[in-house]
C-alpha positions as CSV (number, residue, x, y, z in Angstrom):
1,X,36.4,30.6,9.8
2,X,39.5,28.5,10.3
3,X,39.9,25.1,9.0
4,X,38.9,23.3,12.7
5,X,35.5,25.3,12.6
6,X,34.7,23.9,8.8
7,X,35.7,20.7,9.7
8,X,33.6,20.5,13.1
9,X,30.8,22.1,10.7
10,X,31.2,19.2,8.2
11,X,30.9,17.0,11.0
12,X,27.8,18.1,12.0
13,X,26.5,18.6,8.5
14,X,27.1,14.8,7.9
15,X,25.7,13.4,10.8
16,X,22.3,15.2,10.6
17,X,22.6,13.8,7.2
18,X,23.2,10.1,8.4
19,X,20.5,10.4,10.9
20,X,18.2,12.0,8.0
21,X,19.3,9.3,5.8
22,X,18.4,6.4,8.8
23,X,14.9,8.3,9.6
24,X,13.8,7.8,5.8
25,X,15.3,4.5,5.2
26,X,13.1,3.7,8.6
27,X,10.0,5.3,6.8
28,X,10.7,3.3,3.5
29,X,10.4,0.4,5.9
30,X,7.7,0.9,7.4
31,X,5.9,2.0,4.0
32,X,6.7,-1.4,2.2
33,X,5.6,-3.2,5.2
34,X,2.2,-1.3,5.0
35,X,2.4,-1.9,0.8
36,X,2.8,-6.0,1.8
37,X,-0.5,-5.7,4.2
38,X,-2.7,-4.2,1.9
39,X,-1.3,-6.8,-0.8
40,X,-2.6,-9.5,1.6
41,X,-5.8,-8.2,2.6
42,X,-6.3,-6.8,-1.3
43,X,-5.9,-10.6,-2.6
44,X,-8.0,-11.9,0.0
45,X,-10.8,-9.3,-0.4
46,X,-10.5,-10.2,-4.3
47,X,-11.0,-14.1,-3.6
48,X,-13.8,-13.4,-1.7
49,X,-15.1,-11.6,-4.4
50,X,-14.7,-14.7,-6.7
51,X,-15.8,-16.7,-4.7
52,X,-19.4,-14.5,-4.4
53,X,-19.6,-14.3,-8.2
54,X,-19.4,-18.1,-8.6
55,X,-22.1,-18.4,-6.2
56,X,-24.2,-16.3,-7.4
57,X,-23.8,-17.3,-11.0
58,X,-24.9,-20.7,-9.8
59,X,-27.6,-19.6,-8.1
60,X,-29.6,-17.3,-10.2
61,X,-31.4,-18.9,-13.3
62,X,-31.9,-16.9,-16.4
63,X,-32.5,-14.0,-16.6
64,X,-35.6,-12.6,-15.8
65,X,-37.1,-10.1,-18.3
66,X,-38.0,-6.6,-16.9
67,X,-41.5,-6.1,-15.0
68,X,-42.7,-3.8,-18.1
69,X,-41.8,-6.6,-20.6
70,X,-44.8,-8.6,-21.5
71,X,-47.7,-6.4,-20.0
């Protein structure tokens, strides 16, 4: 192999490499955009959650004993 050939073949090797390189970088991207949504729709879903308990905590009165207690 002369010297043209292994630099043509370096070439090559470093472009698949940039493309690989712009292909992950894409999927890292797309990933952390994903990561943000679920952030969102976890904080939301936990607020609603909250927001269920307080209700329900004003809402109930104390606690009822069992059906077998007291028989």
């Amino acid at each position: 192999m002369n010297v043209e050939e292994r630099v043509e073949r370096l070439e090559s090797l470093v472009t698949l490499q940039d493309r690989t390189i712009e292909r992950l970088s894409d999927a890292i991207f797309e990933q952390q955009q994903q990561l943000q949504d679920m952030e969102k729709k976890l904080e939301r879903m936990a607020g609603k959650v909250r927001e269920m308990d307080e209700l329900v905590g004003q809402n109930s009165g104390p606690d009822a004993p069992p059906p077998h207690y007291g028989r």
